[in-house]
C-alpha positions as CSV (number, residue, x, y, z in Angstrom):
1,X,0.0,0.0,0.0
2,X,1.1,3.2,-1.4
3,X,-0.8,5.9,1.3
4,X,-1.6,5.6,5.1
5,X,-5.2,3.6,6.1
6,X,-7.7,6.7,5.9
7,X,-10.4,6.4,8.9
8,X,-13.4,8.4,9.4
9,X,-14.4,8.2,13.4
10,X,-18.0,9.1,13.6
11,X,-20.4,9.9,16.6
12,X,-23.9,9.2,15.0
13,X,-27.1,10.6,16.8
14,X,-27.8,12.5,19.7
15,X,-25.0,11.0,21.9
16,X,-22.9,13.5,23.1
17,X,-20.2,11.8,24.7
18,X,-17.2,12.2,22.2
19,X,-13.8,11.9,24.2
20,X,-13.5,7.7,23.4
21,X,-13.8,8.9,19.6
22,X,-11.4,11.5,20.5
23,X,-9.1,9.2,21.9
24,X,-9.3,6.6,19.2
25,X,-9.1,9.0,16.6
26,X,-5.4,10.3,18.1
27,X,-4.4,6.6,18.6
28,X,-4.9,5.7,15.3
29,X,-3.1,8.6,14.0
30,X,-0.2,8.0,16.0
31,X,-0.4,4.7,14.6
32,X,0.4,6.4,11.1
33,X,-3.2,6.6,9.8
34,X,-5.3,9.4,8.3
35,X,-8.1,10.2,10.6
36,X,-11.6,12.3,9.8
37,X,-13.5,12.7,12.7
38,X,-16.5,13.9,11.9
39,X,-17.6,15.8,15.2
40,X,-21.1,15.0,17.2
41,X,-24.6,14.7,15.7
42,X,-24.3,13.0,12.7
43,X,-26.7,11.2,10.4
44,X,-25.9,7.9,8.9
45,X,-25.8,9.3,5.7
46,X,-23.6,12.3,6.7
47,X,-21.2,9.7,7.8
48,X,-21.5,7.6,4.6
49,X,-21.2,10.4,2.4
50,X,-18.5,12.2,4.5
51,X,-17.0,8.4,4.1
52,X,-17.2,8.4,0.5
53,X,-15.9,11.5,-0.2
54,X,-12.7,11.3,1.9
55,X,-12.0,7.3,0.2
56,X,-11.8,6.0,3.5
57,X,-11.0,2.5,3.8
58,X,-12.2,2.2,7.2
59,X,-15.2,3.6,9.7
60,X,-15.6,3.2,13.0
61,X,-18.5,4.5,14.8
62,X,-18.8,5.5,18.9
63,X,-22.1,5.4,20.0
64,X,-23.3,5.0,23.7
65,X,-26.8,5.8,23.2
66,X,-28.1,2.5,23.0
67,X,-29.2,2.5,19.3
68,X,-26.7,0.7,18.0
69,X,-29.4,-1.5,16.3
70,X,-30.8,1.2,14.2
71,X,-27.6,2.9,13.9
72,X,-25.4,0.8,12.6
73,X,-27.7,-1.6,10.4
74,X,-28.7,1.8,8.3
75,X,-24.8,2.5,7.9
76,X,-23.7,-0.8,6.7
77,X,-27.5,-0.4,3.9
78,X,-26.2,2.9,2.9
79,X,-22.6,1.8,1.7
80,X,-24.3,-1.2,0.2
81,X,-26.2,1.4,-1.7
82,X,-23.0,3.2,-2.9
83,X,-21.2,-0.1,-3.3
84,X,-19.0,0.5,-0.5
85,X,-18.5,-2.9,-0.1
86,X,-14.4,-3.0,0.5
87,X,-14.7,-0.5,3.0
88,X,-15.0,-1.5,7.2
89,X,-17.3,-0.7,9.1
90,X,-16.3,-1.3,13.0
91,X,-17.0,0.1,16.6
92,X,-16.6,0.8,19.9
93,X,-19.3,1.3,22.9
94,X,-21.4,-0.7,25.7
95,X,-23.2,-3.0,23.9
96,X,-24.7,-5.8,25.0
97,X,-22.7,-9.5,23.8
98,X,-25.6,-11.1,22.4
99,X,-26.0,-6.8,20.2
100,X,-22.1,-7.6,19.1
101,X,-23.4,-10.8,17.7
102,X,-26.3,-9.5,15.5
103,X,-24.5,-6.7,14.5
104,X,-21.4,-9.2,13.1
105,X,-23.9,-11.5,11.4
106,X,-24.6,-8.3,9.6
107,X,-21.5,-8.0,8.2
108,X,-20.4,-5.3,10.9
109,X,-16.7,-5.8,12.0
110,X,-15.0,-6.0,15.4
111,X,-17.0,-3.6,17.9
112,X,-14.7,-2.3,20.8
113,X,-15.6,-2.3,24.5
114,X,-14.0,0.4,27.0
115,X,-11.1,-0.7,28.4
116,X,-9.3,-2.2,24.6
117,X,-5.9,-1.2,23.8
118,X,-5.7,1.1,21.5
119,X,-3.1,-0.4,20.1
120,X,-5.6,-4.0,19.6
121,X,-7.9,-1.6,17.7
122,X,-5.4,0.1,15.1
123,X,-3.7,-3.7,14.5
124,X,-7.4,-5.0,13.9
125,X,-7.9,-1.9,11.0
126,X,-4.5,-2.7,9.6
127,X,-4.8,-6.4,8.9
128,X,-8.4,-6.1,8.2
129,X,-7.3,-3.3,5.2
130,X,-4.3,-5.2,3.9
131,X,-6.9,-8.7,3.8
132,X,-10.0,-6.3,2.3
133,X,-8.8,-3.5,-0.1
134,X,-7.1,-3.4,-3.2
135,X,-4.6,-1.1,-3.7
């Protein structure tokens, strides 16, 4: 690969608690990646577009609000509408195991719990870009 792993960091919804985004967002950048964080309040399609603008290989959504089943199901049917199908989508949050599960049978990818290195997170985005993406 020729250019860093781009990675848009999105809070979606009315969740207002942004400093886990924040702090993934300067992680992976000290990890050598390009971040776009995309501030508080977004849309699912302000994210996907915001995603597909900035070619973004990767997106990882913070959400605590508990509507991670709505959320992140419209997400992952929005980049199937632009054919963003080489692109990840992960996150990070409290979500209940058995809400991980569902979301991953979806085709969401790894989703984050408080307390994972940092370090766990950017090495799961790497291997999962160099499997996923053509270059």
């Amino acid at each position: 690969m020729n250019r860093p792993i781009r990675v848009l960091i999105a809070k979606v919804g009315l969740d207002g608690h942004d400093r886990g985004a924040k702090v993934i967002a300067t992680s992976l950048r000290d990890a050598g990646m390009e971040v776009i964080y995309t501030g508080l309040r977004q849309t699912p399609e302000m994210v996907v577009n915001a995603a597909l603008q900035e070619d973004v290989d990767a997106i990882g959504i913070s959400i605590l609000t508990g509507a991670h089943n709505t959320i992140f199901p419209k997400v992952l049917a929005l980049m199937k509408e632009k054919n963003m199908d080489d692109v990840l989508l992960t996150g990070g949050g409290i979500l209940p195991d058995e809400d991980i599960q569902k979301l991953k049978n979806l085709g969401v990818g790894e989703i984050f719990s408080p307390g994972t290195p940092t370090t766990a997170i950017a090495a799961y985005i790497r291997e999962w870009v160099q499997q996923n993406r053509n270059f």
